[in-house]
N, C-alpha and C positions, 0 to 999 in steps of 0.2 A: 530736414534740410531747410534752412534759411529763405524768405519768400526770395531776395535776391539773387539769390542764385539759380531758381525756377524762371527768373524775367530774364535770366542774362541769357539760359538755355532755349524758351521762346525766341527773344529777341534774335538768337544763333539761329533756329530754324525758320525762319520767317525770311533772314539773310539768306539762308543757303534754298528756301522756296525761289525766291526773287533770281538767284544767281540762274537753278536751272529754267525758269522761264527764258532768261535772256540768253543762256545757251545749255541746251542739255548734253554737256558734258558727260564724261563715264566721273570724272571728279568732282562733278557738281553734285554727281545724282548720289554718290559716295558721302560728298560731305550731308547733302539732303539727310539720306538716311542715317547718317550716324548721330544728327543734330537732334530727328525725329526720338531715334531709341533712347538716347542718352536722356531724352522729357519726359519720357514715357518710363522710365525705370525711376525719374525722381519724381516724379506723379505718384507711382505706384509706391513708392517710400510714404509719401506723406502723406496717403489715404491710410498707410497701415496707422503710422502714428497718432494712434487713436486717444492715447491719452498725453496731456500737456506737460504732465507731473506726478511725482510720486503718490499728492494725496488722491489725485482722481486717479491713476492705476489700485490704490488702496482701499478706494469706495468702490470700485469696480469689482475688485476680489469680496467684498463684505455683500456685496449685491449678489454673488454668485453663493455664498452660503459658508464662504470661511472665515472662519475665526481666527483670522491672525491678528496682533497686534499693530497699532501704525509703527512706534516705536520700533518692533521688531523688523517690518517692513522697513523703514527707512534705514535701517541697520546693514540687512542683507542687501540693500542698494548700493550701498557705500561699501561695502564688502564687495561687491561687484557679482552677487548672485543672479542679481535681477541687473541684467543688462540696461543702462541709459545711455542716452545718444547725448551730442554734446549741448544740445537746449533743455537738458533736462527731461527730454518725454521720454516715453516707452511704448514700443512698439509692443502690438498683440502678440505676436507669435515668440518676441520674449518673453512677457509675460505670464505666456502661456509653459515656456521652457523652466521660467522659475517655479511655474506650481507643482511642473515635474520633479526637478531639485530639490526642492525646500520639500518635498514629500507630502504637501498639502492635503489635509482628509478634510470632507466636509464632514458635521456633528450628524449629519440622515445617511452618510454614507459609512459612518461609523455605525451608525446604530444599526445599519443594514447585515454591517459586516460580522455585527455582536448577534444579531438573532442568524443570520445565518450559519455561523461558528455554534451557537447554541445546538440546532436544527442538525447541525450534521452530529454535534455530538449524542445528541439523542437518537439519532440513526442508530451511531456505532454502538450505543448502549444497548438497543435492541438486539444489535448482531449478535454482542458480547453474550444478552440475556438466552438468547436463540441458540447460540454455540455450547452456552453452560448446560441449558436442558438435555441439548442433544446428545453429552458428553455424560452427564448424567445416567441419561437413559442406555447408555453404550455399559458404561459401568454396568448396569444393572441387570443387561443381556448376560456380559461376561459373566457376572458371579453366578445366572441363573446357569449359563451354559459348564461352568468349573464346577457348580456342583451336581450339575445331571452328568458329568464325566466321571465326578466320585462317588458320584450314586454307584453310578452303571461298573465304573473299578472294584468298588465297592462289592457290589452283586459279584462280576465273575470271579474276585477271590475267592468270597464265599461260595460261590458255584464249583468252581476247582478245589477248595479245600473239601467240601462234600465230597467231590466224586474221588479226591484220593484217601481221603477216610474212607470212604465204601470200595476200592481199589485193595487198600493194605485189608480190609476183613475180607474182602473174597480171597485177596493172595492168604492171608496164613490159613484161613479154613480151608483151600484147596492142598495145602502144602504140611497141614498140620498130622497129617500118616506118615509123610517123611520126615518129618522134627520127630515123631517118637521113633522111627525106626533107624534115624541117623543119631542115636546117642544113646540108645537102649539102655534108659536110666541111671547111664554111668558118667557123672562129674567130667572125667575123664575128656569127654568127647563133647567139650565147652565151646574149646576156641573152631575144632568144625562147625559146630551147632552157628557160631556166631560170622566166622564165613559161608555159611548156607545161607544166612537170614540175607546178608549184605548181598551177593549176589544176586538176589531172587528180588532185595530194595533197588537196587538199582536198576537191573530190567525193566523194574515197575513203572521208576522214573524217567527211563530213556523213554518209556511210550505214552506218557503222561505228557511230556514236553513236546512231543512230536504233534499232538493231540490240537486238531484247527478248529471243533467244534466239540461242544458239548450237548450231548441229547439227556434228559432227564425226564425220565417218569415217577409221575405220581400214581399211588396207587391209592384208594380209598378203603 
């Protein structure tokens, strides 16, 4: 604001001191205090107004560590990004709203922000490397556990296919009196011969299937 207009607002509060000396009116003391606040808010204006000009708001930001151009500075002023008052200055807290705007990085803030982004990507690479092993190692349980399942599948086929091989030689050696006595070396008596065997295979199999454990002896 204009030094003129600060003496005119004095000069206002100094009249309206005087007025309530000579009578303290509730309108005196009214215009008192509004003469007061109304000095005290352009006071407070033109202590912000820190800087006179665009070049000192521009050395100001170069002093703080940005790298802006003047030119471009003077650009976005005139553009109206960076707010000026009508003598040309700028207030701080404008200035301060432009470096928000204008997206201002300083070059240490950058380079903060690069090793930090570094920093974490090497975090996540560690995860990634951590997650691969673990994923690995799972793998490895699996195929160890898939084939101790075909091992062990493996085994009780052959455990069962034993014991109904040794199954079908006890059935025909117990049964083998009645195959000669049910066909009495006569051709003839085929297809009984061959319905004897099937009924006697499949008893075998219905107690074969029923069958929830297998005991085996070795004998030496």
């Amino acid at each position: 604001m204009p030094d003129s207009d600060v003496k005119l607002l004095e000069t206002a509060k100094e009249r309206a001191r005087k007025a309530v000396e000579k009578e303290p009116s509730r309108a005196n003391l009214d215009a008192y205090d509004k003469a007061s606040r109304m000095l005290a808010e352009c006071m407070a204006g033109e202590a912000e107004a820190s800087f006179g000009n665009r070049l000192e708001a521009h050395q100001y930001l170069r002093r703080l560590g940005y790298k802006i151009g003047k030119s471009k500075f003077y650009q976005d002023c005139k553009a109206g990004l960076c707010r000026m008052q009508a003598d040309a200055s700028i207030y701080k807290s404008d200035l301060d709203g432009y470096i928000t705007k204008a997206d201002l990085i300083k070059p240490d803030q950058v380079k903060k922000d690069i090793e930090s982004s570094d920093l974490n990507l090497k975090k996540q690479r560690k995860i990634v490397e951590k997650l691969t092993i673990e994923l690995e190692e799972m793998e490895l349980k699996l195929k160890m556990l898939k084939k101790k399942y075909d091992d062990e599948v493996e085994t009780a086929q052959a455990i069962k296919a034993g014991a109904l091989m040794a199954a079908f030689n006890f059935l025909y050696r117990s049964i083998s009196r009645d195959i000669i006595q049910l066909v009495e070396g006569n051709y003839r008596y085929t297809q009984p011969l061959i319905a004897f065997l099937i009924e006697k295979a499949e008893d075998l199999f219905d107690g074969f299937a029923k069958m929830e454990e297998i005991e085996i002896e070795v004998k030496n």
